[in-house]
N, CA, C, O and CB atoms as a CASP TS submission, in Angstrom:
PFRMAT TS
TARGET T0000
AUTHOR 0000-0000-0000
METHOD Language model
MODEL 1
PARENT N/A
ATOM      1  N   UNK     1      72.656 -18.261-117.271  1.00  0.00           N
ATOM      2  CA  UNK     1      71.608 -17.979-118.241  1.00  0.00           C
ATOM      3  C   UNK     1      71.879 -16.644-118.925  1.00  0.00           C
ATOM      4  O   UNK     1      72.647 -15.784-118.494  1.00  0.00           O
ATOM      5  CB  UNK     1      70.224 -17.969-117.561  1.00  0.00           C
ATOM      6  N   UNK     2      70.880 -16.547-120.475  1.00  0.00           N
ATOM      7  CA  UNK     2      71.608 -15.528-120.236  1.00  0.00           C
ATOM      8  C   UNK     2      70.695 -13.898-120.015  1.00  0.00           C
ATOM      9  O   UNK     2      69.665 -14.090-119.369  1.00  0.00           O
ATOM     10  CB  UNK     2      72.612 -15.610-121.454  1.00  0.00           C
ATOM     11  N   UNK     3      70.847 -12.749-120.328  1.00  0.00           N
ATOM     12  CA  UNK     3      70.482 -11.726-119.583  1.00  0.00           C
ATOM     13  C   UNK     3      69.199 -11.195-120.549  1.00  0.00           C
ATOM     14  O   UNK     3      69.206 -10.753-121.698  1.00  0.00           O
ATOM     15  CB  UNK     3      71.774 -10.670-119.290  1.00  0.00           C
ATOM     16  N   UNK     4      67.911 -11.464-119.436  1.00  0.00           N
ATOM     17  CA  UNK     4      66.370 -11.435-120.172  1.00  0.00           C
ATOM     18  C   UNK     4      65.824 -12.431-120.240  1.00  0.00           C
ATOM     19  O   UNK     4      64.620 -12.490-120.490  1.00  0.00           O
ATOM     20  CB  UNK     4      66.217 -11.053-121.457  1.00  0.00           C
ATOM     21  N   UNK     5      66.737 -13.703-119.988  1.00  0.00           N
ATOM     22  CA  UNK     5      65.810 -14.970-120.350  1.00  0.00           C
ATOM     23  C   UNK     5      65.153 -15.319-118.948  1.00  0.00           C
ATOM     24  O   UNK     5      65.705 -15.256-117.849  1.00  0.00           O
ATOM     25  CB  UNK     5      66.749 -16.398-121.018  1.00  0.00           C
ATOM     26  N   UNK     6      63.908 -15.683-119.221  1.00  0.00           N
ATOM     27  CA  UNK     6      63.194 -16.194-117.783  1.00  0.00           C
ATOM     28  C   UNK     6      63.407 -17.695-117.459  1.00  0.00           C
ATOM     29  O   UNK     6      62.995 -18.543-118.250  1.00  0.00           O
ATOM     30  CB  UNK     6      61.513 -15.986-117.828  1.00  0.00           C
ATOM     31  N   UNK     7      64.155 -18.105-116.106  1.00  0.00           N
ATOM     32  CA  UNK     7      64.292 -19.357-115.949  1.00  0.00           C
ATOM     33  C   UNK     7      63.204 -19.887-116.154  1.00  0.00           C
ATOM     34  O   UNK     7      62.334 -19.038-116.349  1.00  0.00           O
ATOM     35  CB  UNK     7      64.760 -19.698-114.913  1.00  0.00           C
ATOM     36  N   UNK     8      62.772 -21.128-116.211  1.00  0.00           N
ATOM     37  CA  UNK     8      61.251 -21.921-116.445  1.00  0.00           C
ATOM     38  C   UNK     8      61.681 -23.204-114.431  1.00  0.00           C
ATOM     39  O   UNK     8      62.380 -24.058-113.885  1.00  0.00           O
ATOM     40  CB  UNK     8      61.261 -23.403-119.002  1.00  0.00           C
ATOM     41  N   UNK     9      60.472 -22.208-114.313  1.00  0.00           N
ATOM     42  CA  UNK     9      60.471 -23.252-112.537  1.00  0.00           C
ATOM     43  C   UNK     9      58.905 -23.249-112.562  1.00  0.00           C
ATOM     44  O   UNK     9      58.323 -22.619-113.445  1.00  0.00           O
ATOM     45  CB  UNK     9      61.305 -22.226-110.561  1.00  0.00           C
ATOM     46  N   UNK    10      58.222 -23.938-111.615  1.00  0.00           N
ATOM     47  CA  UNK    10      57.034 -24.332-111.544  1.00  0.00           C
ATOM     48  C   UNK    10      56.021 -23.045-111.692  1.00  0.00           C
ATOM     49  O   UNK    10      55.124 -22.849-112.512  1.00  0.00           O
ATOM     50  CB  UNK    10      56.926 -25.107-110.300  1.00  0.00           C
ATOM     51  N   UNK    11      56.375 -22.438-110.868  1.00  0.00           N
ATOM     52  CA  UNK    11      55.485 -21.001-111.164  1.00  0.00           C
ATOM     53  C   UNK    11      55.436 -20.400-112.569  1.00  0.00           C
ATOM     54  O   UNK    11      54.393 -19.898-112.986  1.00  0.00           O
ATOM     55  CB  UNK    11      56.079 -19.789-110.301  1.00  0.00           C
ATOM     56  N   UNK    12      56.799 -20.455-113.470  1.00  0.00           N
ATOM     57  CA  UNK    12      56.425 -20.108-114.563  1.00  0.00           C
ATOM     58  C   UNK    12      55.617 -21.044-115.682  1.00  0.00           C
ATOM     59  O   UNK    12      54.941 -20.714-116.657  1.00  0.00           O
ATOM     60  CB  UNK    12      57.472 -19.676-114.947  1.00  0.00           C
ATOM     61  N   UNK    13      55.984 -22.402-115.113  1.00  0.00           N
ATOM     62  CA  UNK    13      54.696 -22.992-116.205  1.00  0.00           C
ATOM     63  C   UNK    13      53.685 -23.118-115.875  1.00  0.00           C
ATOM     64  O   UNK    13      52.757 -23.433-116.620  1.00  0.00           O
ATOM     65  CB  UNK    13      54.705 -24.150-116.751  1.00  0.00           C
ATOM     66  N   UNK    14      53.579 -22.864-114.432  1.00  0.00           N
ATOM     67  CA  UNK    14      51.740 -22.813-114.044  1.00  0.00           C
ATOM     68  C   UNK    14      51.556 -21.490-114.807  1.00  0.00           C
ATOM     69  O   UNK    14      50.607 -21.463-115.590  1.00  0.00           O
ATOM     70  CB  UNK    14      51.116 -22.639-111.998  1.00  0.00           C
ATOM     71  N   UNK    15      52.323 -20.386-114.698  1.00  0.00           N
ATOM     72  CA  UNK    15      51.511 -19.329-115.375  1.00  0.00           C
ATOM     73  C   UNK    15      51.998 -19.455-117.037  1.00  0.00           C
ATOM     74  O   UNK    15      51.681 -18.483-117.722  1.00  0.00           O
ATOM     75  CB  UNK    15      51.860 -17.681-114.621  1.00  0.00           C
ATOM     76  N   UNK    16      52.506 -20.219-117.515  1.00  0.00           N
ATOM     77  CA  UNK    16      51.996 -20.492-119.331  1.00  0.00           C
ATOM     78  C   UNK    16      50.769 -21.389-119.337  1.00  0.00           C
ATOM     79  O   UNK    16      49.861 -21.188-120.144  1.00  0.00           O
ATOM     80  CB  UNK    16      53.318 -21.460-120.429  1.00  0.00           C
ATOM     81  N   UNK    17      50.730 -22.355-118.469  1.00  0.00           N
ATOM     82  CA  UNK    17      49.733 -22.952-118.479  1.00  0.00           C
ATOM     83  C   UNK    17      48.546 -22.153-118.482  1.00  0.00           C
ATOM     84  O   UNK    17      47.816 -22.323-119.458  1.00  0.00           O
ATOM     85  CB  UNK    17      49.802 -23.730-117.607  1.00  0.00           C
ATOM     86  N   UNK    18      48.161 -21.280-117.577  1.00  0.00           N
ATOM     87  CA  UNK    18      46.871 -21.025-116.912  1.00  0.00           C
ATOM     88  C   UNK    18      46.823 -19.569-118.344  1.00  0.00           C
ATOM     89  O   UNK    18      45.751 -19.323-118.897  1.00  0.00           O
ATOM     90  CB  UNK    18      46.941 -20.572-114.672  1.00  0.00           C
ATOM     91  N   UNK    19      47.630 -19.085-118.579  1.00  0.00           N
ATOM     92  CA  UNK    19      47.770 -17.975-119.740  1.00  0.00           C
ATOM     93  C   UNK    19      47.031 -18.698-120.912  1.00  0.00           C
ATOM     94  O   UNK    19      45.987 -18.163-121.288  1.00  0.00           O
ATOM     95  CB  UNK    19      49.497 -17.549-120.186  1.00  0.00           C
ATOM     96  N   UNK    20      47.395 -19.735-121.480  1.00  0.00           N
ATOM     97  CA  UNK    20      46.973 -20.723-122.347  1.00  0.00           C
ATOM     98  C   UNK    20      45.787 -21.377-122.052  1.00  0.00           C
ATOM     99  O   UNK    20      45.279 -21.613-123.148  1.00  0.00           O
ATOM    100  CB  UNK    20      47.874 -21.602-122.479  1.00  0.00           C
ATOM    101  N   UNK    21      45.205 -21.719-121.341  1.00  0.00           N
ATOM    102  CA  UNK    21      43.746 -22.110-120.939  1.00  0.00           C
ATOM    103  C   UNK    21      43.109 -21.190-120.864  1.00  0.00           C
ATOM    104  O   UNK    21      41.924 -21.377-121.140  1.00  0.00           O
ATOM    105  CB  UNK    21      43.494 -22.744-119.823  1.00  0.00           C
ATOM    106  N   UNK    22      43.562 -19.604-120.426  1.00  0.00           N
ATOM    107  CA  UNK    22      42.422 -18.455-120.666  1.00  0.00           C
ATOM    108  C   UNK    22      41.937 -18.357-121.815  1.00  0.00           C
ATOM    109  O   UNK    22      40.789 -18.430-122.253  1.00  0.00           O
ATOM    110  CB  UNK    22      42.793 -17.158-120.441  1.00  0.00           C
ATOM    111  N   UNK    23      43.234 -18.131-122.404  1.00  0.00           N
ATOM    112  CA  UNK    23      43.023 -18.369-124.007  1.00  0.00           C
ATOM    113  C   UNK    23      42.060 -18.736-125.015  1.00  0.00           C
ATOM    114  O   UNK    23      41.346 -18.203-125.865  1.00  0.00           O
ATOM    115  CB  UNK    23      43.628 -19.082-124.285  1.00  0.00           C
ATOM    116  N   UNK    24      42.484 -20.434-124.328  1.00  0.00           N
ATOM    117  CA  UNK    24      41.294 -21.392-125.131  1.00  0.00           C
ATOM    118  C   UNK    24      39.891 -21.150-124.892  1.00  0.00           C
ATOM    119  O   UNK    24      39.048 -21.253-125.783  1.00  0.00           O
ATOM    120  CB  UNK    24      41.398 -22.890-124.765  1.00  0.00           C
ATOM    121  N   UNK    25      39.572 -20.759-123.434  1.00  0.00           N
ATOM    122  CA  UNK    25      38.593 -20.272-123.237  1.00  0.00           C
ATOM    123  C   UNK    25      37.658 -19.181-124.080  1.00  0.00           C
ATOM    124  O   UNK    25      36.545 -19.352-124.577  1.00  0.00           O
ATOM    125  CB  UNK    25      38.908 -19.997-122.313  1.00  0.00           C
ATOM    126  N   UNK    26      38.433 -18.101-124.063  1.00  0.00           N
ATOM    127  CA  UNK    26      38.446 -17.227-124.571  1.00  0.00           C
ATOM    128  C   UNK    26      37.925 -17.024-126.129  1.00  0.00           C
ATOM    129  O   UNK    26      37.032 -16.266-126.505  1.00  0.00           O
ATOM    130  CB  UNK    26      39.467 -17.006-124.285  1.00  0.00           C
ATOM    131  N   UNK    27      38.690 -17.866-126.882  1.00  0.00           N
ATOM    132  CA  UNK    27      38.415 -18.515-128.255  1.00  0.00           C
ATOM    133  C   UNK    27      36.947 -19.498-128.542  1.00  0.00           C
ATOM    134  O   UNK    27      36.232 -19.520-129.545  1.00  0.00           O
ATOM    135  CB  UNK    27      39.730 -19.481-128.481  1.00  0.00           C
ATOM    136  N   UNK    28      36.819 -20.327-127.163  1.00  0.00           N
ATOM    137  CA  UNK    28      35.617 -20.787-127.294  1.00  0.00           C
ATOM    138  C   UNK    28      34.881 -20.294-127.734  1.00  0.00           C
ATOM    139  O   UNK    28      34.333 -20.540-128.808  1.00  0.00           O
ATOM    140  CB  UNK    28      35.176 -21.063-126.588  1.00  0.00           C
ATOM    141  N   UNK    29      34.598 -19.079-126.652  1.00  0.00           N
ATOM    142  CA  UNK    29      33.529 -17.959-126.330  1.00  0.00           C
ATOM    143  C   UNK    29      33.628 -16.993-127.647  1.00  0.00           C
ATOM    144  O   UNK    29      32.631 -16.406-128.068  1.00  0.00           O
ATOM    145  CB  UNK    29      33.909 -17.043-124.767  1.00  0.00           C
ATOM    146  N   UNK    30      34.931 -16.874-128.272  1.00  0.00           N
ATOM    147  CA  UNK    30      34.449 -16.374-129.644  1.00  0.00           C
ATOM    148  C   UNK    30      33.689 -17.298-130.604  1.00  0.00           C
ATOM    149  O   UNK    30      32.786 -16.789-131.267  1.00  0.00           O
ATOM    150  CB  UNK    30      35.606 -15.929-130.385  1.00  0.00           C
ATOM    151  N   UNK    31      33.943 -18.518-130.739  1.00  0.00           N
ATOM    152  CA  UNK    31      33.624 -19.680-131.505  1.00  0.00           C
ATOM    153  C   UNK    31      32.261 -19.975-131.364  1.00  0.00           C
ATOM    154  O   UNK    31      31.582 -20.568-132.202  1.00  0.00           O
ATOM    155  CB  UNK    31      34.407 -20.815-131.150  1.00  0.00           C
ATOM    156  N   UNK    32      31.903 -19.575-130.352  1.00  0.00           N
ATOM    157  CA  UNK    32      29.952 -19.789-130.119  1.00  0.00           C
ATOM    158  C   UNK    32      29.506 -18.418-130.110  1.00  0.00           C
ATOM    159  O   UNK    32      28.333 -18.166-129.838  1.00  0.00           O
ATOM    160  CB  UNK    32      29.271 -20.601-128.377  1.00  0.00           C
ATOM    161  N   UNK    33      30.421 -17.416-130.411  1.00  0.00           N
ATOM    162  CA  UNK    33      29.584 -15.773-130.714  1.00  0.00           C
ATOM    163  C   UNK    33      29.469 -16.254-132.276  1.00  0.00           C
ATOM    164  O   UNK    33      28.405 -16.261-132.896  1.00  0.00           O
ATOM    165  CB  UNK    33      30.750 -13.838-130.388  1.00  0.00           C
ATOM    166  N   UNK    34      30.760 -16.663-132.822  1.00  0.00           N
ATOM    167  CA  UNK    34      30.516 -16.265-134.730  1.00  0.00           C
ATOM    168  C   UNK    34      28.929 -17.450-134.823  1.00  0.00           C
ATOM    169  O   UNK    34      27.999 -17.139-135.568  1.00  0.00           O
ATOM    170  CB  UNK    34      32.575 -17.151-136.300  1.00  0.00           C
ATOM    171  N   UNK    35      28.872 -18.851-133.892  1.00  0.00           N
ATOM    172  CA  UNK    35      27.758 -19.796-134.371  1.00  0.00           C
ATOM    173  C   UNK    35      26.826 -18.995-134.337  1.00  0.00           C
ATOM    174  O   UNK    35      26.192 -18.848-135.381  1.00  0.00           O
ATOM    175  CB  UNK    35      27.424 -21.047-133.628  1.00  0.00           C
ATOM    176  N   UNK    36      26.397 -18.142-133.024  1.00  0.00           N
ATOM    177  CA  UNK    36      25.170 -17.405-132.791  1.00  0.00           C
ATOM    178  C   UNK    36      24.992 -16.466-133.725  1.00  0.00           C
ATOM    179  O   UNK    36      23.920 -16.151-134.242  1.00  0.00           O
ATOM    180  CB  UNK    36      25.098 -16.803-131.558  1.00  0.00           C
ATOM    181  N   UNK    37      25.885 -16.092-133.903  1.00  0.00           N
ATOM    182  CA  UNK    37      25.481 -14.406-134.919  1.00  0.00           C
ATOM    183  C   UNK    37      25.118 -15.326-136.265  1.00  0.00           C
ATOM    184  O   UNK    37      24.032 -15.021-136.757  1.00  0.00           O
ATOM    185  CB  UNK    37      27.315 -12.849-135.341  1.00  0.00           C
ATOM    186  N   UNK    38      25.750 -16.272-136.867  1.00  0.00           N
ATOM    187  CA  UNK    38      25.658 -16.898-138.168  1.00  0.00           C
ATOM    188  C   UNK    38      24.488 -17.443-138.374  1.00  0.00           C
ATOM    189  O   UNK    38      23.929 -17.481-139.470  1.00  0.00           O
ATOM    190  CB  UNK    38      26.576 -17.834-138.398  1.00  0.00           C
ATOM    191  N   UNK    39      23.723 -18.243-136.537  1.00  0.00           N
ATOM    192  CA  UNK    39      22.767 -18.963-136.651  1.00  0.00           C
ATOM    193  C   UNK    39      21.527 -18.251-136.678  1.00  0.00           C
ATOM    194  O   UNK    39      20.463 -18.803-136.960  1.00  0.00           O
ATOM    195  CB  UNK    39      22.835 -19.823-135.783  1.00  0.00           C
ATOM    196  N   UNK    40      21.699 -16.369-136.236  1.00  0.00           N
ATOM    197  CA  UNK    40      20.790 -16.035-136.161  1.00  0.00           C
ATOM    198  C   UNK    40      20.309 -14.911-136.936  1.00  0.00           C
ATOM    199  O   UNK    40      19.489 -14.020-136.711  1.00  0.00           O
ATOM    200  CB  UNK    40      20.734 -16.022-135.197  1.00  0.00           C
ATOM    201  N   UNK    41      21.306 -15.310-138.241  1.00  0.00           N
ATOM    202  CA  UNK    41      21.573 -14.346-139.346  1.00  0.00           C
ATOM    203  C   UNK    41      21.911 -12.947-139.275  1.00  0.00           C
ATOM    204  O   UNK    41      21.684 -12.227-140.247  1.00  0.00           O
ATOM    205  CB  UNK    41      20.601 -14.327-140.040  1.00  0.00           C
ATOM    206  N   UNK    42      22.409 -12.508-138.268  1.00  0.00           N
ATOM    207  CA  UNK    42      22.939 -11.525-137.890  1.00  0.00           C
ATOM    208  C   UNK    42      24.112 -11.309-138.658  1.00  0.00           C
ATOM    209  O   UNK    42      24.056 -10.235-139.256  1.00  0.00           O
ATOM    210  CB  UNK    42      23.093 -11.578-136.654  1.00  0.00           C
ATOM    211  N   UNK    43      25.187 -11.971-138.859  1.00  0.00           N
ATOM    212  CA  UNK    43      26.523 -11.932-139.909  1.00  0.00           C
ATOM    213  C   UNK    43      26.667 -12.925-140.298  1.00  0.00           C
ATOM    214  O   UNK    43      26.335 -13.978-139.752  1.00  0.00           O
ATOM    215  CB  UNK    43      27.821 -11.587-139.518  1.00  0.00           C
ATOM    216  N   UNK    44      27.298 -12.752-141.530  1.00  0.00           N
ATOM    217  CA  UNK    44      28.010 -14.405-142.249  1.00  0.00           C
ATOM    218  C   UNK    44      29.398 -13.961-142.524  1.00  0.00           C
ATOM    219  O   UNK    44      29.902 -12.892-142.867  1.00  0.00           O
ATOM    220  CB  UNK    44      27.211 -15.118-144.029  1.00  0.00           C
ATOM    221  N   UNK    45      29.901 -15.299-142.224  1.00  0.00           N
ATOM    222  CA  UNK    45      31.732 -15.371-142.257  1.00  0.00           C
ATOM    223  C   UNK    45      31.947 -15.935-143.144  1.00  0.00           C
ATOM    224  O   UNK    45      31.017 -16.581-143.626  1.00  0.00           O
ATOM    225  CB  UNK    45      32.630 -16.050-141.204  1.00  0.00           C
ATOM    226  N   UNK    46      33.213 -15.970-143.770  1.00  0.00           N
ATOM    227  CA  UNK    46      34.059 -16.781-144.867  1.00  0.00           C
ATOM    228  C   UNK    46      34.621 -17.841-144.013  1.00  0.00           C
ATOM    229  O   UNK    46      34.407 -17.713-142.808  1.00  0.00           O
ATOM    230  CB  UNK    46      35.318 -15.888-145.695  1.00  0.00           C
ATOM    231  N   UNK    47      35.311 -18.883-144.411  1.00  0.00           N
ATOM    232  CA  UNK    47      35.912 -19.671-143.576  1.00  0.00           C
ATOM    233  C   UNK    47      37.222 -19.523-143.566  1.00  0.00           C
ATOM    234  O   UNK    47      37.759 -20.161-142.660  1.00  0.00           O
ATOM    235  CB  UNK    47      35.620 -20.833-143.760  1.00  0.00           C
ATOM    236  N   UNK    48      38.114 -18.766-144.409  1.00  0.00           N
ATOM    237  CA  UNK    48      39.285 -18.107-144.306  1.00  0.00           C
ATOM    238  C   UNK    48      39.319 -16.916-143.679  1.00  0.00           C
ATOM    239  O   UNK    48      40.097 -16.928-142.725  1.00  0.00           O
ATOM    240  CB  UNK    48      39.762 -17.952-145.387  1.00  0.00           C
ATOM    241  N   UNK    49      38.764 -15.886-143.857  1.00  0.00           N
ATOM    242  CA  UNK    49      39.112 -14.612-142.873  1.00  0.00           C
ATOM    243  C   UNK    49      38.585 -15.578-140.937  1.00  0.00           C
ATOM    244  O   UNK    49      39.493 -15.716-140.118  1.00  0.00           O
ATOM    245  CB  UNK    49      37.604 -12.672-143.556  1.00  0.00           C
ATOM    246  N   UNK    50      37.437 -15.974-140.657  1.00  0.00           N
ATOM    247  CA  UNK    50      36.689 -16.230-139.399  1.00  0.00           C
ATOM    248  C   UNK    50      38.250 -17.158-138.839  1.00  0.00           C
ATOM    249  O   UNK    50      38.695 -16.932-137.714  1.00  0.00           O
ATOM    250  CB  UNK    50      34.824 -17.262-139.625  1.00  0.00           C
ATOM    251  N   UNK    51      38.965 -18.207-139.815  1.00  0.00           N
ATOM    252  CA  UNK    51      40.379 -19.373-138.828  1.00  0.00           C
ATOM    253  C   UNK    51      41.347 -17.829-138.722  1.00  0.00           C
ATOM    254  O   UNK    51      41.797 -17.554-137.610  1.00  0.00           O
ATOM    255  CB  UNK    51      41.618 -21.340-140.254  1.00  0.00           C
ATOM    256  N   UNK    52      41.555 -17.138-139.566  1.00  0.00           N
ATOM    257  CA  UNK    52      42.640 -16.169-138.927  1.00  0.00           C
ATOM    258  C   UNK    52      42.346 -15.438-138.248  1.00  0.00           C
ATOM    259  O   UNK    52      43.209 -15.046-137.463  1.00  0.00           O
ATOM    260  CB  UNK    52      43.303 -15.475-139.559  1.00  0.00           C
ATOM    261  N   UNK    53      41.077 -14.896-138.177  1.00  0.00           N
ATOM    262  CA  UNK    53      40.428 -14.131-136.335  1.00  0.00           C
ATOM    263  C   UNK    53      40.782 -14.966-135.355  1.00  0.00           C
ATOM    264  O   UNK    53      41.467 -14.614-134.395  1.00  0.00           O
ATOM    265  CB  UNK    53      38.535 -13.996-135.976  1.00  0.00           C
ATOM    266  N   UNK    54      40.306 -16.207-135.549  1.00  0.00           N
ATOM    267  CA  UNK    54      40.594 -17.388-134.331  1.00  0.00           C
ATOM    268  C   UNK    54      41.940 -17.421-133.702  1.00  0.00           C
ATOM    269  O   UNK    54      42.287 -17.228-132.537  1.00  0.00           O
ATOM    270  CB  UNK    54      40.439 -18.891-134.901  1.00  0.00           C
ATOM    271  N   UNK    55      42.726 -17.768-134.965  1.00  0.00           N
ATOM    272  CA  UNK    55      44.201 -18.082-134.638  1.00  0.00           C
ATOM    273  C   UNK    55      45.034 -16.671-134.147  1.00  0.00           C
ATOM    274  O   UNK    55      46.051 -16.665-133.453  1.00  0.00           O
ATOM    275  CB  UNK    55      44.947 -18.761-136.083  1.00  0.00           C
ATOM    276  N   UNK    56      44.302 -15.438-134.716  1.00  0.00           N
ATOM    277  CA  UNK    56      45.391 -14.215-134.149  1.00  0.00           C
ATOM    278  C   UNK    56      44.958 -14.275-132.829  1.00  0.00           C
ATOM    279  O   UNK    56      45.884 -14.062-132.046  1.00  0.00           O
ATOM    280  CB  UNK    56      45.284 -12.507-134.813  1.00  0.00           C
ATOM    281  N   UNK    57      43.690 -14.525-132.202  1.00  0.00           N
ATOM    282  CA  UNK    57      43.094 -14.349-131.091  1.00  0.00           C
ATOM    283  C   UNK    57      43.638 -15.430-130.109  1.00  0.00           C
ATOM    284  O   UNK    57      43.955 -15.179-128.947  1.00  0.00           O
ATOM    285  CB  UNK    57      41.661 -14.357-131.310  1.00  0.00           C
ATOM    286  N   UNK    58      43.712 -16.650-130.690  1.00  0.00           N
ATOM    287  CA  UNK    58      44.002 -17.389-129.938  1.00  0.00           C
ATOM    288  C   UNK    58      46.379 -17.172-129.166  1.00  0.00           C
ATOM    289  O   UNK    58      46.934 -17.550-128.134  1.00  0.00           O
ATOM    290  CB  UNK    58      43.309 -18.838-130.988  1.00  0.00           C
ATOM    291  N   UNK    59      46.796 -16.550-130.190  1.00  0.00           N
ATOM    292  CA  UNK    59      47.758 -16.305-130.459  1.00  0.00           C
ATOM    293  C   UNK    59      48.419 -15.072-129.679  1.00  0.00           C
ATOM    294  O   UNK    59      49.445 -14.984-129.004  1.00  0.00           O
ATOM    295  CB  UNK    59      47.642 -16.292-131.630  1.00  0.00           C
ATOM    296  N   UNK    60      47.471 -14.198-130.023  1.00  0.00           N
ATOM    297  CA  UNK    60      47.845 -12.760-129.005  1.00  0.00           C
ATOM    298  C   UNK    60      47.063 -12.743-127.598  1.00  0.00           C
ATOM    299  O   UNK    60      47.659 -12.226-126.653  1.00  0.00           O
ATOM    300  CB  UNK    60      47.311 -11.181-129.846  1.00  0.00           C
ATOM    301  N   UNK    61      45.822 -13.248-127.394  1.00  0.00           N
ATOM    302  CA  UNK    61      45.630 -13.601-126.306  1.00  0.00           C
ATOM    303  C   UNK    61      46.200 -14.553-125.063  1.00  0.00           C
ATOM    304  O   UNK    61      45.909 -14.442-123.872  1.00  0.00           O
ATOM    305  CB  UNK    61      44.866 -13.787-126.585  1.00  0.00           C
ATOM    306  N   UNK    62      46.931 -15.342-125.569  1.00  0.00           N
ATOM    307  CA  UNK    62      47.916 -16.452-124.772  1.00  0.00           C
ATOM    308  C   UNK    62      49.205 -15.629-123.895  1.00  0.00           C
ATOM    309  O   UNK    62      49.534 -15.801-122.722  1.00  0.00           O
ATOM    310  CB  UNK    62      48.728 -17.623-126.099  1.00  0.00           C
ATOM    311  N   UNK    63      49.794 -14.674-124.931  1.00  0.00           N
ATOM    312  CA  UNK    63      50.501 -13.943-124.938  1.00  0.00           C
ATOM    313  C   UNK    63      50.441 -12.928-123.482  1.00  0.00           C
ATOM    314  O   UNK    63      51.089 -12.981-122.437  1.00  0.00           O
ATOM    315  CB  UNK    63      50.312 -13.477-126.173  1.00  0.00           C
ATOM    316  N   UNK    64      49.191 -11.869-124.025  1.00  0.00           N
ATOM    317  CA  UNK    64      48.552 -10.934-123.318  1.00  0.00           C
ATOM    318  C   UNK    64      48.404 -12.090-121.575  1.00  0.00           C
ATOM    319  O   UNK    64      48.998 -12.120-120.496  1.00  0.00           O
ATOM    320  CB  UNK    64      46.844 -10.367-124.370  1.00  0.00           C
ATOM    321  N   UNK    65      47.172 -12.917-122.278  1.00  0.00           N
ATOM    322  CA  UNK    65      46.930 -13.574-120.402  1.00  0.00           C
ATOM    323  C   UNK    65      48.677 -13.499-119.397  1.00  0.00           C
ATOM    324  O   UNK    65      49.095 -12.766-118.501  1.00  0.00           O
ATOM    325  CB  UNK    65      46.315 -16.041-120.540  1.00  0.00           C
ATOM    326  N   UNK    66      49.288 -14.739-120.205  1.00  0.00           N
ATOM    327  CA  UNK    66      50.730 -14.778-119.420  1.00  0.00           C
ATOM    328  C   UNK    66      51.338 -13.654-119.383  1.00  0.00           C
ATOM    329  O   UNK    66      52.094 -13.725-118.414  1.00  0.00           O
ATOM    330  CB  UNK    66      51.736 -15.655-119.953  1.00  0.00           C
ATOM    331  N   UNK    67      51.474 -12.406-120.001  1.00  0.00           N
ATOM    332  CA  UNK    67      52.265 -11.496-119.520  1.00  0.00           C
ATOM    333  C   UNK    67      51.011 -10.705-118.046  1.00  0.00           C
ATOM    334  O   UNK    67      51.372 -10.326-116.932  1.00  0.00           O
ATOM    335  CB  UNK    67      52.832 -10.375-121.072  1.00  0.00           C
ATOM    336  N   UNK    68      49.927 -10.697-118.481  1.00  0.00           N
ATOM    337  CA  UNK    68      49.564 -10.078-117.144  1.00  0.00           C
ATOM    338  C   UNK    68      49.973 -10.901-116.096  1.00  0.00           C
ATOM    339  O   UNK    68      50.745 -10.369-115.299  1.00  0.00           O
ATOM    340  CB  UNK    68      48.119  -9.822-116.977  1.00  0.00           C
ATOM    341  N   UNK    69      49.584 -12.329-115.840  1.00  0.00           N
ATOM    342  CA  UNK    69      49.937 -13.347-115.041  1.00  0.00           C
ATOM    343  C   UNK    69      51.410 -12.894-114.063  1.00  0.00           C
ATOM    344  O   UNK    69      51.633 -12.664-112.875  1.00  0.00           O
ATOM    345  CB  UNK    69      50.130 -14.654-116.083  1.00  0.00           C
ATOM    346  N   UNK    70      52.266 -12.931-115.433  1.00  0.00           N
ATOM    347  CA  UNK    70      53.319 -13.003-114.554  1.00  0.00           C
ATOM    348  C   UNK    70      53.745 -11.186-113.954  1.00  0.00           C
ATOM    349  O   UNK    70      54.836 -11.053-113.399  1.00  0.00           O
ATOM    350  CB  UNK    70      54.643 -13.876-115.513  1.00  0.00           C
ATOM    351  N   UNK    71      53.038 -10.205-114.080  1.00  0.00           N
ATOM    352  CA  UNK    71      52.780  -8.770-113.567  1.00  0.00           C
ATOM    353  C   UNK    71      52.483  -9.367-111.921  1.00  0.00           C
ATOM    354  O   UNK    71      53.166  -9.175-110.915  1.00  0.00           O
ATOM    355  CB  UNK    71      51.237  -7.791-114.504  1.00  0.00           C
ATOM    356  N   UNK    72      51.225 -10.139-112.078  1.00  0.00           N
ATOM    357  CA  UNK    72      50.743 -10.424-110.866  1.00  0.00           C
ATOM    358  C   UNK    72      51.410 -11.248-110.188  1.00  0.00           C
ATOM    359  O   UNK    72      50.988 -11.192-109.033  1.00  0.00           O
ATOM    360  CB  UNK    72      49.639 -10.802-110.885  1.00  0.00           C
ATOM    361  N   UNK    73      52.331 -12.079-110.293  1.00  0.00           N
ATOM    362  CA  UNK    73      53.517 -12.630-109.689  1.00  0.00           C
ATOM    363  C   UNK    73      52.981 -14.093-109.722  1.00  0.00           C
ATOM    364  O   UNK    73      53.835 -14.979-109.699  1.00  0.00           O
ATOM    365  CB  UNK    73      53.955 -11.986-108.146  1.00  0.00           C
ATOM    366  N   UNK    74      51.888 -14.391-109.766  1.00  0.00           N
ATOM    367  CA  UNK    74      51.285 -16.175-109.110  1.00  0.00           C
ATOM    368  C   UNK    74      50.390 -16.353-109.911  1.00  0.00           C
ATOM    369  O   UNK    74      49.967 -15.632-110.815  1.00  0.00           O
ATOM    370  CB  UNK    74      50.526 -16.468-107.438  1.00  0.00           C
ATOM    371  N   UNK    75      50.052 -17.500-109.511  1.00  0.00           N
ATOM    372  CA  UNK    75      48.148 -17.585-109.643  1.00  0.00           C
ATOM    373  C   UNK    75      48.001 -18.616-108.672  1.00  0.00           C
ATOM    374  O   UNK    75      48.762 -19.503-108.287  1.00  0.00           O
ATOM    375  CB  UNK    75      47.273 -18.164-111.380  1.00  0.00           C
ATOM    376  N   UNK    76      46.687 -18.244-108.330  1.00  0.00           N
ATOM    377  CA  UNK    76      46.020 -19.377-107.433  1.00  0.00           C
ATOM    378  C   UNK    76      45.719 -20.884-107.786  1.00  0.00           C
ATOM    379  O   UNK    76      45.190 -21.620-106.953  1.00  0.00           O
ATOM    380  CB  UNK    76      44.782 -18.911-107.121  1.00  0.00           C
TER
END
């Protein structure tokens, strides 16, 4: 292989996996903050700036989860 690349064995796709489901999570929980704030007239979004909050979030957060993940060596 070559030098820096991470083999891919079960542990490393459990932790892309589980990095990627924080994620989505994560995005949910933004996705029902923008409904609430919108529903309760607190802020209003565009529908172009609110998908590229989503998508950087969803994008750098995937990122962020799996690199801590694999700091911590596992997951349960």
């Amino acid at each position: 292989s070559r030098q820096g690349e991470v083999l891919s064995d079960e542990r490393t796709k459990r932790i892309g996996a589980y990095g990627t489901t924080y994620s989505w999570v994560l995005t949910l929980v933004l996705i029902l903050t923008f409904l609430w704030l919108d529903f309760l007239g607190l802020a209003s979004f565009n529908l172009q700036g609110t998908l590229l909050v989503l998508l950087f979030t969803m994008l750098i957060s995937a990122r962020i989860f799996q690199w801590y993940l694999f700091r911590q060596g596992d997951v349960a």
